[in-house]
N, C-alpha and C positions, 0 to 999 in steps of 0.2 A: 423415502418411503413413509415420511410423517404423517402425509396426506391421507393413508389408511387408516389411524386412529383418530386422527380427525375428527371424525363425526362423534367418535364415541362419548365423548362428552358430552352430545346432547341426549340425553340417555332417556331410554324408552321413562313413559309417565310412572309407572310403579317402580319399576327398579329408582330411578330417582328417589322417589319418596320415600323409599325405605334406605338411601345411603344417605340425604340430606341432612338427619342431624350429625352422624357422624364425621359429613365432612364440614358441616358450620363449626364443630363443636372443635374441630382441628383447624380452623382457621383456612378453609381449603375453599371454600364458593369465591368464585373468581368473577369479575364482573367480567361481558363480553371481550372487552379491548383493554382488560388489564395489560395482558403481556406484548402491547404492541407501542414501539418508538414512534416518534413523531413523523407522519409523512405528509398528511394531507393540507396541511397548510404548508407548506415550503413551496411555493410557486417554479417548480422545476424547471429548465430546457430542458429542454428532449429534442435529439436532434438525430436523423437513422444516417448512419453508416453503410447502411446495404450489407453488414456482419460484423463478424467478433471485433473490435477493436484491441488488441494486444498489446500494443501499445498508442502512446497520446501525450503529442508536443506542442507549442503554443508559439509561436512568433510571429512579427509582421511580414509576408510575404509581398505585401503590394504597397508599401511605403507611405501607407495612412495617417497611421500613429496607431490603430486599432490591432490588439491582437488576433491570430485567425487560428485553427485548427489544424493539426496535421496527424489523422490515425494513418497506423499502419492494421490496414485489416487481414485478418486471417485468410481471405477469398485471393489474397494473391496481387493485392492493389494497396495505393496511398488514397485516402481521402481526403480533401480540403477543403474547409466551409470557409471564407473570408468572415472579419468580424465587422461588425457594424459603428466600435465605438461605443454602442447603449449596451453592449450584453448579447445581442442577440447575433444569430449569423446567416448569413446568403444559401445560397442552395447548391450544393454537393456536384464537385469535379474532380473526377477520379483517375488515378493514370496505374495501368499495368506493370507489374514488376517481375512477379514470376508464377510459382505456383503458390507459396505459403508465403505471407509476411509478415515479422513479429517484431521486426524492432524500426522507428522512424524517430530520425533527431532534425533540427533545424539547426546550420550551423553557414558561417561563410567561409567554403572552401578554397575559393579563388579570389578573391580579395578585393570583387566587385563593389562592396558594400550593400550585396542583396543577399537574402537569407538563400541558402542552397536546403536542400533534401537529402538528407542520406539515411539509407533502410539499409535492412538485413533482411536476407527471404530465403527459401528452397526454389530450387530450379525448376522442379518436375516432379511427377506425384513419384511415389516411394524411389527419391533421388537421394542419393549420401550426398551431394551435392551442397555448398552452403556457398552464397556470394553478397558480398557488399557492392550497393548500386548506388551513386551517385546522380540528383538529377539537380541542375543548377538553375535557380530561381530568372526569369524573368525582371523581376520587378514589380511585375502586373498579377503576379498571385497566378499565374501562370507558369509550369513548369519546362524545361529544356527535356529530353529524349535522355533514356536513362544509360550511362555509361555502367560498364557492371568491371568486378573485378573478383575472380574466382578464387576465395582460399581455401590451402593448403589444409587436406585431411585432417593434420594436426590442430587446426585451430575452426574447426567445424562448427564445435559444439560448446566453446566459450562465449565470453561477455564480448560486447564491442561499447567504447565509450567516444566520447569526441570531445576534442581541446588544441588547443596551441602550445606544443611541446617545446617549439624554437623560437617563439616571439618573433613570426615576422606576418603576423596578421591574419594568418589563414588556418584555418582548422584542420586539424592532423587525423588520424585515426590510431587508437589501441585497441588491439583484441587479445582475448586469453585466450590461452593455447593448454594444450594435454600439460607438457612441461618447461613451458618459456611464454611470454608473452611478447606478442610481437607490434611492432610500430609501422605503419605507415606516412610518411611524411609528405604534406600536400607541396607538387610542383607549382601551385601558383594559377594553373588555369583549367579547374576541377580533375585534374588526376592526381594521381599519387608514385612517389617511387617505390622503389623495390624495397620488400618487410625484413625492417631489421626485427631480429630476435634476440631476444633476451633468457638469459638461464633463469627459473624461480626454483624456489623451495619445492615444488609439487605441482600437480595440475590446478590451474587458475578458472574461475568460474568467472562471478560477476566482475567486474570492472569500474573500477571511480577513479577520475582525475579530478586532481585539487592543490593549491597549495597545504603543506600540513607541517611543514617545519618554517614558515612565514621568510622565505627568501625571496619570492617575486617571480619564483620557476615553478612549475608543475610539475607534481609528483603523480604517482599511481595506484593504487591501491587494488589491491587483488585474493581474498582468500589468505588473509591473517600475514599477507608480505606488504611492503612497502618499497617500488623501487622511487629514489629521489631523483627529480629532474637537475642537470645539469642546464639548460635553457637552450640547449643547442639541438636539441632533437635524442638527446641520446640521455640510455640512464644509468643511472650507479646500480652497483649490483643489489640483488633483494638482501633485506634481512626480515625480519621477525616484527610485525608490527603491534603484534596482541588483539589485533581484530580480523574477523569473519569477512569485511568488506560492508558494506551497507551506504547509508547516504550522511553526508557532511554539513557541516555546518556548527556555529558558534553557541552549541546549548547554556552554556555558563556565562556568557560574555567577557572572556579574560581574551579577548583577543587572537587566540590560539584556534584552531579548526578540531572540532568534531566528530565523531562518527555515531552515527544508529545503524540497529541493525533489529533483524526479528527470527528469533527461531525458538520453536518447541514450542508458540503460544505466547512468549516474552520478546518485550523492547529490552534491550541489553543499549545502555547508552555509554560508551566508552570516551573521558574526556584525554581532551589532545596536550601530549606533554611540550608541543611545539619542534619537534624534532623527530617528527614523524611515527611516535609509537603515540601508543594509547593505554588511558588508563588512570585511576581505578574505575571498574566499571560495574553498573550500577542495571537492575534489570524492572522491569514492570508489567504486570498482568496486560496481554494484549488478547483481541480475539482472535478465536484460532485458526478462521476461515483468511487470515489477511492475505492478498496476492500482490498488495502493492502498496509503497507507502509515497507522500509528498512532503517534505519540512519546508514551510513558509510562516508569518507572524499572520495568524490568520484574526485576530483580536486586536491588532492594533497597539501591542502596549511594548513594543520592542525588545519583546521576548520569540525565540522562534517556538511552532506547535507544530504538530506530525496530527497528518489526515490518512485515512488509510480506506483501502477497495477491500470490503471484505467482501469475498464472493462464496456463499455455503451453497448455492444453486436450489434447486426445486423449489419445496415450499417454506424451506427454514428461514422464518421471521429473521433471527438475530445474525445468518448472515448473509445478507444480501442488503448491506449497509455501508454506510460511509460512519466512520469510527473518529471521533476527534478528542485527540488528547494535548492538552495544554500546558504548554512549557513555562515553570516556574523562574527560568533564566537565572539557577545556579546550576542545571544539568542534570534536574530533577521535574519530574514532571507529574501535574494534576490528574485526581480521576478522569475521566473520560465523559466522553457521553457517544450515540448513536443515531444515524438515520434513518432509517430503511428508505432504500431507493426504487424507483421501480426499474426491472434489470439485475441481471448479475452480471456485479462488477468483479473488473479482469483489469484495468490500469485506471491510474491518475494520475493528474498533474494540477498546478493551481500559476494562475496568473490575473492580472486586474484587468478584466475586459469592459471595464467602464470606464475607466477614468478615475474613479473616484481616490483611489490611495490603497483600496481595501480589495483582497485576491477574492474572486470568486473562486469553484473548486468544479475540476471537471472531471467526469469519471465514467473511460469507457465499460461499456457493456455489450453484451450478445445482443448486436444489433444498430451499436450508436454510443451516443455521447449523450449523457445527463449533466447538465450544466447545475450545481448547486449554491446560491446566492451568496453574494457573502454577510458572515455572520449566521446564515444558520447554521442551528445545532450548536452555538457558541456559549458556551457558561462561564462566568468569570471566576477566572481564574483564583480568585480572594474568596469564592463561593464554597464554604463546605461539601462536600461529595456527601450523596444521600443513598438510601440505601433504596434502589427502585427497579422493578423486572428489565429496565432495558441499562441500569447498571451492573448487573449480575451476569456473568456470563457461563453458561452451560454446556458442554460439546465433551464426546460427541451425545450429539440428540438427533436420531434415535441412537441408545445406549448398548452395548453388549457387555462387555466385563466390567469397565468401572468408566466412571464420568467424571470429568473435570469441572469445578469450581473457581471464578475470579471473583471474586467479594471486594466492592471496595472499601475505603477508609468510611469510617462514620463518626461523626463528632460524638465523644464523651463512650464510645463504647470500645473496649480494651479487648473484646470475642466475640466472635458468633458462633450462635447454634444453628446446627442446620439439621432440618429431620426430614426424611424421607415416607410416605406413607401413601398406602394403597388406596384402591378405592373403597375401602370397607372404614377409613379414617384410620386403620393400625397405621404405627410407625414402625418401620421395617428398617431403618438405618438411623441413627442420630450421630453426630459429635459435634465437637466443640472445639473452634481452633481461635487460635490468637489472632487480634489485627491491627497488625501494624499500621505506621502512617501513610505507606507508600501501599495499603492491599495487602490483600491474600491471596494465596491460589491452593485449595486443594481438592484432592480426590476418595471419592466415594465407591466401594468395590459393589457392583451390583449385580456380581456375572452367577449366580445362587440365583437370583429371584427371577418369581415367573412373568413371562413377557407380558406386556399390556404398559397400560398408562396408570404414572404415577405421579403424585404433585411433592414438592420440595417446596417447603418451609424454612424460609431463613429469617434469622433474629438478630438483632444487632442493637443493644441498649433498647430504646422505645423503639424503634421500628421494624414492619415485619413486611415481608415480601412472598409472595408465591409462585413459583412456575409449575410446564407442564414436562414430563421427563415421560420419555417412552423407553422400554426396555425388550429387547428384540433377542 
């Protein structure tokens, strides 16, 4: 609903003239395109999906060397663009699946040495129904006739992941369940046998396979458990692993596996003690629109960084962006910076559809796939964090009781002040908090003041920044 005050900024000719020096005098006159990220110059793809893209995987499908496309779109279909090799991709081949589709992995289930398809969908409009469909690749970017397999009530409304639990070359399936999480093990020639289940701690949501205790087997990760693989398809019983679940990888480089995760508006990055738990763990101001994140070395310096789909929808500038935050590779990570994309973004994924060595960054939207270049929106890592409208982050906007604040680090300043003030130039909230190396986060109670637009003043040693805040 931003959209409605909107205008109001451009304020009738007298009213203007009599709030102008008040607001100069507050440091409040904002040029046009103060508070907007970089978009226009990023040479984007843009590529339609014919709807929501929910999820978005990247493999060779037709044995090029070029990576290709694979959304799972909401409209109840897979979409597949082949790539070219340069970056760019072919024109759009769709295959039916059911009525909703939200989840699409690329994996080889039967042992051909061609990438196979497998989704997750709904069967039929308001169906409790939930099935995994298998469609086994061609070769030719071309897909086989979808084999489905209907689960079990209990495991409806879990994660589903893909990996090789028995080491004998073909991709298995896990899903979370209410209270166990169950296995599927691939026979070899795209089917699966019968689901073993596993006991957990509690109900199991997302799902990640990985090694995490460095034996050479795949373990599991599921909502703060950890079952460890044995290599044979079967797993040791859960214990307690100290994390939420989220995505893996080597943030400190001691050789050991990983985890991020994102909740409440924070990266919570937990390192791996090598034996499957995790910890201490360590957390950093994120945007709060994020629906999805990727960790790849998007910089090239053999550090891994986390990109993320912030999707805030309508007209919210700050989120309907691609978010990139830079890994310092002891398991700590730099300010950030932002896109804005055109689209709201709902998934991503990152892979090198060049050649070149360096990931481009893909990120489905309502509607398609925005292809984002590699290296844009990239800041080195060595570079000071500044203090600028599209590093500050504000939500929610529009505001009802209180608004949250990410301030990042700023060289030589130990606080900031932040003041809040009406269009009459009064300041109507001030304080002043600490800031640390790694940011800030706080909040401002607004829910007392009367609705309209108000601008935020943030100070940080020399530098000052302004935004626009609505309160509803």
């Amino acid at each position: 609903m931003l959209h409605r005050y909107l205008n109001f900024v451009k304020l009738p000719r007298q009213l203007f003239r009599h709030l102008a020096p008040a607001l100069a005098g507050a440091g409040l006159l904002l040029a046009p395109d103060a508070a907007q990220a970089q978009t226009s110059s990023i040479p984007f793809g843009e590529y339609s999906m014919g709807g929501p893209v929910y999820d978005l995987t990247l493999g060779d499908l037709n044995g090029d060397g070029a990576l290709d496309m694979v959304a799972a779109v909401q409209f109840g279909y897979v979409a597949i663009r082949l790539g070219t090799g340069t970056g760019t991709f072919g024109p759009m081949a769709s295959t039916t699946v059911g009525y909703y589709c939200g989840y699409a992995k690329t994996s080889d289930v039967n042992g051909d040495g061609k990438l196979d398809v497998i989704v997750r969908y709904i069967d039929a409009f308001n169906s409790t129904n939930r099935s995994i469909g298998v469609l086994l690749g061609t070769g030719t970017g071309a897909l086989a006739p979808i084999v489905t397999y209907n689960l079990p009530q209990e495991y409806k409304d879990g994660g589903t992941a893909v990996g090789d639990l028995n080491g004998d070359g073909k991709a298995d399936l896990v899903l979370g369940g209410n209270n166990s999480l169950g296995v599927l093990l691939s026979n070899g020639d795209g089917t699966f046998g019968v689901m073993t289940s596993n006991p957990s701690l509690g109900s199991t949501g997302g799902v990640t396979v990985g090694d995490v205790n460095n034996d050479g087997k795949l373990d599991v990760l599921s909502s703060g458990q950890v079952w460890l693989g044995n290599g044979n398809g079967t797993l040791q019983p859960a214990i307690a692993s100290g994390s939420g679940g989220g995505v893996l990888g080597d943030f400190n480089n001691d050789g050991k596996v990983d985890i991020i995760n994102i909740n409440s508006g924070s990266f919570a990055i937990g390192l791996g003690k090598g034996d499957g738990t995790f910890g201490p763990w360590q957390t950093f101001p994120a945007n709060s629109a994020v629906r999805d994140m990727v960790v790849a070395d998007l910089n090239g310096d053999g550090k891994l960084d986390i990109a993320t789909a912030n999707g805030g929808g309508g007209t919210s500038t700050y989120g309907n962006s691609m978010g990139i935050r830079l890994g310092k590779g002891d398991g700590t990570l730099a300010m950030g910076t932002s896109i804005v994309v055109p689209g709201i973004p709902l998934s991503i994924t990152a892979g090198d559809a060049t050649g070149d060595g360096r990931p481009e960054v893909f990120i489905g939207i309502v509607g398609g796939v925005v292809v984002v270049p590699s290296g844009a929106g990239i800041v080195s890592s060595n570079t000071p964090a500044r203090l600028t409208p599209a590093s500050v982050s504000v939500y929610p906007n529009p505001a009802h009781h209180s608004v949250t604040l990410h301030l990042p680090a700023v060289p030589g300043a130990a606080q900031a002040h932040v003041e809040l003030y009406n269009l009459l130039g009064q300041a109507v909230r001030q304080t002043t908090v600490a800031l640390p190396a790694a940011g800030t986060r706080t909040t401002l109670d607004v829910g007392n003041l009367p609705t309209g637009m108000y601008m935020l003043r943030v100070q940080a040693g020399s530098e000052t920044i302004t935004k626009q805040l609505v309160v509803e």
